[in-house]
C-alpha positions as CSV (number, residue, x, y, z in Angstrom):
1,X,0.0,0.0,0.0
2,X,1.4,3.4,-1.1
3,X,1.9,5.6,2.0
4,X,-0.3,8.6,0.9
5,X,-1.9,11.0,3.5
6,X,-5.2,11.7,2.0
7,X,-5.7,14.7,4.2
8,X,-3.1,16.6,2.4
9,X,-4.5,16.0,-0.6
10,X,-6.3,19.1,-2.4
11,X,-6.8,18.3,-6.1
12,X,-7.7,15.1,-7.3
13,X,-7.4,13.7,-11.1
14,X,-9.6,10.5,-11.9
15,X,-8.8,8.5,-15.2
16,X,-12.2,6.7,-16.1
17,X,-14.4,9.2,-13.8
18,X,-17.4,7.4,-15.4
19,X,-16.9,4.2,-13.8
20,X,-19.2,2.2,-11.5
21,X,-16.4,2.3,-9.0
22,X,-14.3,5.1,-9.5
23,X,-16.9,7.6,-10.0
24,X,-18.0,6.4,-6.0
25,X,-14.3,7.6,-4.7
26,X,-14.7,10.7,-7.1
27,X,-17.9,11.8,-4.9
28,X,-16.4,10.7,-1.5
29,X,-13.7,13.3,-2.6
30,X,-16.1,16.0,-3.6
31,X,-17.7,15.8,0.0
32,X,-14.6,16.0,1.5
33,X,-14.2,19.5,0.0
34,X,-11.2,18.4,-2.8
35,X,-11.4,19.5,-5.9
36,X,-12.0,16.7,-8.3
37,X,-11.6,16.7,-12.0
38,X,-11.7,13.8,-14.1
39,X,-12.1,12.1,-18.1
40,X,-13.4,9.4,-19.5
41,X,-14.3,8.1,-22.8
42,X,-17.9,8.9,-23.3
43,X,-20.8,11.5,-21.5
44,X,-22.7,9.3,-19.3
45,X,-25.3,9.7,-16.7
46,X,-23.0,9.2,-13.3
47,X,-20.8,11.8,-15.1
48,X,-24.0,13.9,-15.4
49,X,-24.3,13.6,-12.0
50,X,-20.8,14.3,-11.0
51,X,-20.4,17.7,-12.8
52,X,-23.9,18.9,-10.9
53,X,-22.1,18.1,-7.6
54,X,-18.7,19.9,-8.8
55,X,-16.6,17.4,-10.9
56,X,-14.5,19.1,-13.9
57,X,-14.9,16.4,-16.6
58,X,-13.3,15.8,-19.9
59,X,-14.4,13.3,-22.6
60,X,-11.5,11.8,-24.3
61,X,-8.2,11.0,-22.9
62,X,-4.9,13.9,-23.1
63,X,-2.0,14.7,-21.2
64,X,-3.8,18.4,-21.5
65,X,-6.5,17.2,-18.9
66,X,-3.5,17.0,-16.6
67,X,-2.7,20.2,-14.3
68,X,0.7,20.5,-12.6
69,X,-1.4,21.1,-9.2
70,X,-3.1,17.9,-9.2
71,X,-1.5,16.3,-5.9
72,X,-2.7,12.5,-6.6
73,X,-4.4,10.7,-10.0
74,X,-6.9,7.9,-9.4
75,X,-7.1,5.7,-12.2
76,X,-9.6,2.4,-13.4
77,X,-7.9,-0.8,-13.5
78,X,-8.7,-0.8,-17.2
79,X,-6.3,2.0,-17.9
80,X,-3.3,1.1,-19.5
81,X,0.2,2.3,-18.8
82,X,0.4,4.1,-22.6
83,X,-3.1,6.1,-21.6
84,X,-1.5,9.7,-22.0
85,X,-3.0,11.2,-19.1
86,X,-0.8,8.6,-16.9
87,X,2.2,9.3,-18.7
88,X,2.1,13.0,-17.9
89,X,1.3,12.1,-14.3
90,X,4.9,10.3,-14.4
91,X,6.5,12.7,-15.9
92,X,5.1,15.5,-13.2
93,X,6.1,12.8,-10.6
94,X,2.6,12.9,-9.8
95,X,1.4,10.0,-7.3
96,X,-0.7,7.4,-8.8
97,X,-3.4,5.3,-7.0
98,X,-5.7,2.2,-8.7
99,X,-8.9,2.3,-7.8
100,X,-8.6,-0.7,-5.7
101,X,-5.5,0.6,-4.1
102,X,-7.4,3.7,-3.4
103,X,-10.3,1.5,-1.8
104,X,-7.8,0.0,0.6
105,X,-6.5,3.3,1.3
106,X,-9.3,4.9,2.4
107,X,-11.0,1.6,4.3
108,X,-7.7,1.8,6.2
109,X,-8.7,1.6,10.1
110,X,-12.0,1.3,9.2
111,X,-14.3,-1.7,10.5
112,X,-14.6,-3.1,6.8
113,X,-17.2,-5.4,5.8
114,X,-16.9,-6.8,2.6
115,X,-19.3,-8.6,0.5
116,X,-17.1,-10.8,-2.2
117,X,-18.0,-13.7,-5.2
118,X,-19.1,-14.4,-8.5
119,X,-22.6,-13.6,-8.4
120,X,-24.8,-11.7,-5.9
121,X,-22.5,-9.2,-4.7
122,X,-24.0,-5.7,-5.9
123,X,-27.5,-6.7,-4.2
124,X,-25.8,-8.1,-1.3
125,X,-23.9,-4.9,-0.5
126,X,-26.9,-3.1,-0.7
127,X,-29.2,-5.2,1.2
128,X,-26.5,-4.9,4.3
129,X,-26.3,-1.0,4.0
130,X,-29.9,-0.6,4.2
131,X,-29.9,-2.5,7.3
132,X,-27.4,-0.7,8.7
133,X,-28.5,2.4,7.9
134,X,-31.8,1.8,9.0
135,X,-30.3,0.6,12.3
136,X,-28.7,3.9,12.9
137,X,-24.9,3.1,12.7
138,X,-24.5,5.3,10.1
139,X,-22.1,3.5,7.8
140,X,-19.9,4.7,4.6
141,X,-21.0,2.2,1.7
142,X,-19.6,2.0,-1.6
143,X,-21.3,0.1,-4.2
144,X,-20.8,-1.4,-8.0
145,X,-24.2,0.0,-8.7
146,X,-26.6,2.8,-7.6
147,X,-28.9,2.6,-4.7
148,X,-32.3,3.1,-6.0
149,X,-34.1,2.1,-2.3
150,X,-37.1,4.2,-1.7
151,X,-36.3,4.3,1.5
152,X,-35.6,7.9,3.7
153,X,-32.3,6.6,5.4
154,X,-30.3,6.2,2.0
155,X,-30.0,10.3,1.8
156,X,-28.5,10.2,-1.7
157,X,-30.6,8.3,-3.4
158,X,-29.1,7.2,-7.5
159,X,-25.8,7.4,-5.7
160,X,-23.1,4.6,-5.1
161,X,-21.5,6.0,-2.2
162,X,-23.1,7.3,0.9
163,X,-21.0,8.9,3.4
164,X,-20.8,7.9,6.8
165,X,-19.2,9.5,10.6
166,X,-19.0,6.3,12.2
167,X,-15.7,3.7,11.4
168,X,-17.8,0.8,9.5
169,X,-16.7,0.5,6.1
170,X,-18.7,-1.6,3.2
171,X,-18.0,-2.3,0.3
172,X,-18.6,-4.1,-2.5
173,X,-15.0,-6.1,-3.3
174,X,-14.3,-7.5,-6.5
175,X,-11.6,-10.1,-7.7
176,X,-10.8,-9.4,-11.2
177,X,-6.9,-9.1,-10.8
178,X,-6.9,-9.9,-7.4
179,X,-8.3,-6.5,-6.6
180,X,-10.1,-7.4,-3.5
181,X,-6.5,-8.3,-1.9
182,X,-6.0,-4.0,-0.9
183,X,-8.6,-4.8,1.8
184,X,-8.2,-5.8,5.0
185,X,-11.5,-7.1,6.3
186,X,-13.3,-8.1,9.5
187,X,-16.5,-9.4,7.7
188,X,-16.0,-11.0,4.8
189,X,-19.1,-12.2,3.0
190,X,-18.6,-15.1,0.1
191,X,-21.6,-15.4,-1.6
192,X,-20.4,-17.8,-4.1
193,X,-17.4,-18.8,-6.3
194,X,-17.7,-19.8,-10.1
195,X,-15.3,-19.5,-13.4
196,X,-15.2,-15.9,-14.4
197,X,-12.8,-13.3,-15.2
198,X,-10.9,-16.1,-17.6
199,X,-9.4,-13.8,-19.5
200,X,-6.9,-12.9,-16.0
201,X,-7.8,-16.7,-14.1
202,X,-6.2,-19.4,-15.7
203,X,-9.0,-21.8,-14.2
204,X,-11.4,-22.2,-11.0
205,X,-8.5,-23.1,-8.4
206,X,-6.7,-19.8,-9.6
207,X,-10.1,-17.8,-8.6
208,X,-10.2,-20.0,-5.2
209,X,-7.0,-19.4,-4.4
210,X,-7.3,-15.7,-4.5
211,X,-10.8,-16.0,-2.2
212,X,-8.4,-18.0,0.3
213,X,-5.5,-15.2,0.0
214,X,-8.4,-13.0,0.6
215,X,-9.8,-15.0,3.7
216,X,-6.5,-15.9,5.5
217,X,-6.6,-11.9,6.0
218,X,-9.1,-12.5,8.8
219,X,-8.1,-12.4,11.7
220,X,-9.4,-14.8,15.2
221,X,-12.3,-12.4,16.0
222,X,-13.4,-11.7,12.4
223,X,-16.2,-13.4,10.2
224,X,-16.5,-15.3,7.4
225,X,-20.0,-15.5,6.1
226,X,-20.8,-17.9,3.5
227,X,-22.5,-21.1,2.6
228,X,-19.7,-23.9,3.9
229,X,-21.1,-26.8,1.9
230,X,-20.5,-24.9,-1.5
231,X,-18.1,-27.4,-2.9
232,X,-16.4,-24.1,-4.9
233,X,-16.2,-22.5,-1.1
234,X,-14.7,-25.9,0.6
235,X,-10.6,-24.8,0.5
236,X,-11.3,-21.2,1.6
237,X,-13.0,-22.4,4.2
238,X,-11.1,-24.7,5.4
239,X,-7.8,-22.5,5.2
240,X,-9.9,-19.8,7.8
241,X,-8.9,-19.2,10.6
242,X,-11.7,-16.8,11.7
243,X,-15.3,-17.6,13.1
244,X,-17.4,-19.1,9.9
245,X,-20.7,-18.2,10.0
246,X,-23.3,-20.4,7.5
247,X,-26.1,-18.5,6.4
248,X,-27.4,-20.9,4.2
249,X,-28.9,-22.2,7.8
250,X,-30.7,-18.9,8.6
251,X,-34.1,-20.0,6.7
252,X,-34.3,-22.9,8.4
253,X,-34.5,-21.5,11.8
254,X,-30.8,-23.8,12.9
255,X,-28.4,-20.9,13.5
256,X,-25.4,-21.1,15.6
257,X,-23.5,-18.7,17.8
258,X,-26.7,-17.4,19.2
259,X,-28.3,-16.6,16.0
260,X,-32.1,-15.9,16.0
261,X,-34.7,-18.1,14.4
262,X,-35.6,-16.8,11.6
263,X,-38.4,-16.5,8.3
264,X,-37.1,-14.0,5.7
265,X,-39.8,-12.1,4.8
266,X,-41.5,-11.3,1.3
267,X,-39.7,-9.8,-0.1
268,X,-39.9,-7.0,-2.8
269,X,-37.0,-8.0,-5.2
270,X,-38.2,-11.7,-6.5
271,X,-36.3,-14.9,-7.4
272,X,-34.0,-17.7,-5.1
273,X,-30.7,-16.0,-5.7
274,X,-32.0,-12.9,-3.8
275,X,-33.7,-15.2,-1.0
276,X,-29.9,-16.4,-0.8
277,X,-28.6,-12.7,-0.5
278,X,-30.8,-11.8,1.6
279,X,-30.0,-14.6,4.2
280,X,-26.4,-13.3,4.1
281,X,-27.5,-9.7,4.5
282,X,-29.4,-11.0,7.6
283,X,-26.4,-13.0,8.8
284,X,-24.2,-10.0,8.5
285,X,-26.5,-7.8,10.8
286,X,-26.7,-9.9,13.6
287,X,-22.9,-10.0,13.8
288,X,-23.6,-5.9,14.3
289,X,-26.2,-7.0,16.7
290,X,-29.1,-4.6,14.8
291,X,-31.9,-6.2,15.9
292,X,-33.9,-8.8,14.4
293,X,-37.3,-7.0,14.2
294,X,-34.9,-4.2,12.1
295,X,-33.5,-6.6,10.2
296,X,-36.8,-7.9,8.8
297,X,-38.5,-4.5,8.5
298,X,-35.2,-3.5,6.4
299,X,-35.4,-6.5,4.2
300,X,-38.8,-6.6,3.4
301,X,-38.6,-2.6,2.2
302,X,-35.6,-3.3,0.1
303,X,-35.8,-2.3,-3.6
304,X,-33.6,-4.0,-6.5
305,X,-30.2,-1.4,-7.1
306,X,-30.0,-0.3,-10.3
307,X,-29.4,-2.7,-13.4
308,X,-30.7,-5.6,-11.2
309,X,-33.7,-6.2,-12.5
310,X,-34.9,-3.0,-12.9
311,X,-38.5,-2.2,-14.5
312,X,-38.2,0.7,-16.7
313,X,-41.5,1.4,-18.0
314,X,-44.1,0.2,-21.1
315,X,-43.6,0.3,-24.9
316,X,-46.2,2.5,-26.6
317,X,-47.7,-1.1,-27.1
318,X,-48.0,-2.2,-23.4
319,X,-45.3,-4.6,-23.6
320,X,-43.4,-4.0,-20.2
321,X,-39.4,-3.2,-20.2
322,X,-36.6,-4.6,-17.3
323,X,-33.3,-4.1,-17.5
324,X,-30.6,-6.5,-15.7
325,X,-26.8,-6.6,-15.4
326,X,-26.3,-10.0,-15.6
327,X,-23.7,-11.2,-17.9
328,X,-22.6,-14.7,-16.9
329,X,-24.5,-17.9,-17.8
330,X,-25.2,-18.6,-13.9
331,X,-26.7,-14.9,-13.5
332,X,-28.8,-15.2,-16.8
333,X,-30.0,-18.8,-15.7
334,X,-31.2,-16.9,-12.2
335,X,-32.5,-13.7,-13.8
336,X,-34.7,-16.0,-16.3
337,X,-35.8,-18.4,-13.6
338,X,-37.0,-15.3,-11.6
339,X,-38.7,-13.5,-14.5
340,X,-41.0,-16.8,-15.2
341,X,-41.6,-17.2,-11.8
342,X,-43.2,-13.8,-11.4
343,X,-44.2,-14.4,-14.8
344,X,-45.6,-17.9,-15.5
345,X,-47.8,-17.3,-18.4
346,X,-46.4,-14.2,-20.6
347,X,-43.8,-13.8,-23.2
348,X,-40.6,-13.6,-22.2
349,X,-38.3,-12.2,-25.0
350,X,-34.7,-11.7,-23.7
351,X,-32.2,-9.3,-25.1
352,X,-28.7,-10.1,-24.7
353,X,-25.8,-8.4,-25.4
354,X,-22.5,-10.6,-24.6
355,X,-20.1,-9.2,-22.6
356,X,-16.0,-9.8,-23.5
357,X,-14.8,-12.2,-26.2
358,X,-12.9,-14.3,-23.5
359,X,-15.7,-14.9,-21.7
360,X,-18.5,-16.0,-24.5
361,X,-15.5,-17.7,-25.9
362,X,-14.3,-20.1,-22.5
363,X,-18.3,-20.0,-21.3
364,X,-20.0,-20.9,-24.7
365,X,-21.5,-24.0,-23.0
366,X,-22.8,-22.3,-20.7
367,X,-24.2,-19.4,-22.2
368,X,-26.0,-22.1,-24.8
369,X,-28.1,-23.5,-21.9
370,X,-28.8,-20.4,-20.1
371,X,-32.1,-19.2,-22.1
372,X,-34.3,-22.0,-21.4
373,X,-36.9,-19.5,-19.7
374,X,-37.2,-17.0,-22.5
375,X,-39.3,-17.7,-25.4
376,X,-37.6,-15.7,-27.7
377,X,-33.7,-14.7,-27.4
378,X,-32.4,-11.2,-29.5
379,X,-28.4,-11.5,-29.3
380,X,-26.3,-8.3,-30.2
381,X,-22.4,-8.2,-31.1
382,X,-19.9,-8.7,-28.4
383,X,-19.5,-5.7,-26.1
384,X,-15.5,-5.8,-26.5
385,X,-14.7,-3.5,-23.0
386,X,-11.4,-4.0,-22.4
387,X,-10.2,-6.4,-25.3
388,X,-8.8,-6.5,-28.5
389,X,-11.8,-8.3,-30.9
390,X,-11.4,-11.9,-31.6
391,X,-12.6,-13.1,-34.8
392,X,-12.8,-16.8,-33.7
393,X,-15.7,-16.1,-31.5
394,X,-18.9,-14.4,-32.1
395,X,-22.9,-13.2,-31.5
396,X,-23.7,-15.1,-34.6
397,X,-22.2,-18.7,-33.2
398,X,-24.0,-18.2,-30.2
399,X,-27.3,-17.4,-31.9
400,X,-26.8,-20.4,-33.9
401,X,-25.4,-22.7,-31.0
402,X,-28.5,-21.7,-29.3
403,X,-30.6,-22.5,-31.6
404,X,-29.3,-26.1,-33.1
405,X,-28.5,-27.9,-29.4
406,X,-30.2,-24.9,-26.9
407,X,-33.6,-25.3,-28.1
408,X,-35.2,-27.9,-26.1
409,X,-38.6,-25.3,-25.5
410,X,-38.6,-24.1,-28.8
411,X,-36.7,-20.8,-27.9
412,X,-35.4,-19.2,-31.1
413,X,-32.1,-16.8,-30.9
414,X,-32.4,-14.1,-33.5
415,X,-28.8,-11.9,-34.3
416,X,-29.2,-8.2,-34.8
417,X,-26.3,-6.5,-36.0
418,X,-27.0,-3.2,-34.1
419,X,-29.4,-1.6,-31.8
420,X,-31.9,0.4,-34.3
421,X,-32.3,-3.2,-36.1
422,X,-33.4,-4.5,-32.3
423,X,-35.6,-1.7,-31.7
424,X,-37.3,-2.1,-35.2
425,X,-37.9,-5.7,-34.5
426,X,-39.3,-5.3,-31.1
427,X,-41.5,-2.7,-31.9
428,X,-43.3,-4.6,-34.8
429,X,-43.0,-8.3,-32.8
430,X,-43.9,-7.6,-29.0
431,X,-47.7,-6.7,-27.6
432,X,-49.0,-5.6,-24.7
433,X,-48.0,-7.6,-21.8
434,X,-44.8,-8.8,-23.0
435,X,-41.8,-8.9,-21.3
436,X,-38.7,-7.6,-22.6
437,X,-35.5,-8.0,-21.2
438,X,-32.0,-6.2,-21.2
439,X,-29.6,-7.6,-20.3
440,X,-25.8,-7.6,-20.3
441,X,-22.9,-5.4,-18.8
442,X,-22.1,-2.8,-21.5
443,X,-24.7,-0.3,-22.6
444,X,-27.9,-2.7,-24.1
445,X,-29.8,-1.0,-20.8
446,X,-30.1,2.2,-23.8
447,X,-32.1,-0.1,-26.2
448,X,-34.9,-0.2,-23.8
449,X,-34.6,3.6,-22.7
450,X,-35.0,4.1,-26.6
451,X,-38.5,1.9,-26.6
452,X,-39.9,3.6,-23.2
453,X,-43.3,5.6,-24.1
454,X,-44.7,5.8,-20.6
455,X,-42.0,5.8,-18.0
456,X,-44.4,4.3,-14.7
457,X,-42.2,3.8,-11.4
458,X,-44.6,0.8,-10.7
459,X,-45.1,-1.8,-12.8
């Protein structure tokens, strides 16, 4: 950890302000009364936000954006070490912080609470910081998403940090390139551990043994919270040397260390893989010793984040839009499963944009098998991100894949080459009641904003 003292620091330069992640430290700095300035790529609606609140944003990446007063540069992960605006930092001898090194810099002392895995993470987080909130210990919380709880306690509401007096620290921690590893936790929550990130993992043990790095952090009196009879989870836990806490055992009423008995309560986001964050959420708070009635009342208020399954509004048609960040063939699988669970008997059509070349490419299988709950599947091209394209791997093969060994319910996967052709096919194949479904990591949440005639907060 780079030995910075961030209370010296007056001017603050962020490479890739517009990021889920980044752009949260960029509004912890702006309410500590730094100056902030930032770039990024592309206008977006976080850097929207940002400039109302007193960000100085650039689109498009120069050594220009770079002012010889800027006292420390906080940059994405995804930046490379030829992106001009880090080369003039060098040259200046300006000090240079990841965003993941900045996240373990300014949970430092802090009472950190950490919600880790493949899947489940974002709603997790959130669940546990409206607890908390709501039981008055006044937490700072950054999240990989936006809160969007209607509830009073979250004071910035569409915002993915929330600032906090008191020492706990959460935070959503993420293991692409061992990231999570600049934190030091006292709760760590492991909500699950699947192949992902292949493109930096070489294979499943490489991604355990990373969770277990991360877990032998934990000290005698800390927590792990997770469900121990995960085969995925059964090295980390074993390697622990903290209290283990299962809360795969809180619905059942059989929890240890003086856990309460416990039904989880209806619950306003729908589907299992919430019922299963919402058991850690629960587990989590009674370590804190909120109160079980407070526990409940928070849960049952609780309101999907943003991009997790978010309704959007109705087509001029009727046909109603969601939008969901899922991107893995697990998350898609659970999405599905939820949607025709709330939705037995209407059309399900499914609008997927892939997300990274590795990943289609090493999870192709998977992805295959994941659409058995929509009735009709609308693949777009590869959203690249952070890689170079890779012409052996495409939307096309999938679409195809889908359709020749995917197809056991007659689900047809349709390729459209860009987003007017989708919008053009929705408009003249969909009626009212329909349900349409975004879904991905890169920008296919705009293809639905472009369909949206009546924009209803309920469904």
């Amino acid at each position: 950890m780079k030995n910075i003292d961030l209370s010296k620091i007056k001017k603050t330069h962020f490479v890739g302000i517009g990021g889920i992640g980044v752009s949260a430290i960029a509004r912890m700095m702006l309410a500590e009364g730094k100056i902030v300035g930032g770039s990024d790529t592309s206008d977006s609606a976080i850097i929207d936000e940002l400039r109302k609140i007193g960000a100085k944003i650039f689109i498009g990446h120069s050594a220009d954006n770079i002012a010889y007063d800027v006292d420390l540069i906080i940059h994405t992960p995804a930046a490379m070490a030829d992106n001009p605006e880090l080369k003039k930092a060098a040259k200046l001898n300006i000090p240079k912080l990841s965003y993941p090194e900045m996240l373990g810099l300014i949970s430092k002392n802090k009472y950190i609470i950490a919600v880790s895995g493949t899947h489940g993470k974002t709603t997790t987080t959130a669940m546990i910081a409206k607890i908390v909130v709501d039981g008055g210990l006044n937490p700072t919380v950054i999240i990989g998403s936006l809160f969007k709880n209607s509830g009073s306690n979250l004071i910035l509401p569409k915002s993915n940090y929330k600032a906090g007096n008191k020492n706990i620290f959460i935070v959503e921690a993420c293991e692409y390139k061992r990231s999570f590893l600049n934190l030091e936790p006292n709760i760590l929550i492991i909500t699950n551990i699947e192949e992902d990130h292949l493109d930096y993992y070489k294979n499943l043990s490489d991604i355990q043994s990373a969770f277990t790095e991360l877990a032998s952090k934990l000290g005698l009196d800390d927590f792990l919270v997770c469900n121990p009879n995960d085969k995925n989870l059964a090295s980390v836990v074993k390697s622990a040397k903290c209290k283990v806490i299962d809360y795969s055992l809180v619905s059942l009423g059989l929890l240890r260390n003086s856990f309460s008995k416990l039904t989880i309560p209806k619950l306003k986001v729908f589907g299992r893989h919430n019922i299963e964050n919402a058991k850690a959420a629960f587990a989590v708070s009674e370590i804190l010793k909120i109160k079980k009635e407070k526990i409940l009342k928070s849960l049952s208020e609780f309101e999907a984040v943003w991009r997790r399954f978010e309704y959007k509004g109705k087509m001029k048609n009727r046909a109603k839009i969601y939008d969901d960040y899922a991107h893995h063939p697990t998350e898609i699988r659970a999405a599905l499963s939820a949607a025709r669970l709330k939705f037995p008997d209407q059309k399900i059509i499914t609008v997927f944009q892939p997300h990274l070349y590795s990943r289609t490419k090493l999870l192709f299988n998977d992805f295959v098998k994941s659409f058995t709950d929509a009735d009709k599947i609308i693949i777009t091209p590869i959203y690249a991100a952070r890689e170079e394209e890779d012409k052996s791997i495409n939307s096309r093969i999938l679409a195809d894949e889908i359709n020749k060994n995917g197809n056991k319910d007659g689900i047809k996967a349709k390729f459209c080459q860009d987003f007017n052709e989708i919008e053009k096919y929705l408009r003249q194949n969909t009626k009212k009641d329909d349900i349409i479904i975004t879904m991905g990591a890169g920008d296919i949440y705009k293809v639905g904003e472009n369909l949206i005639e009546d924009e209803c907060e309920y469904e």
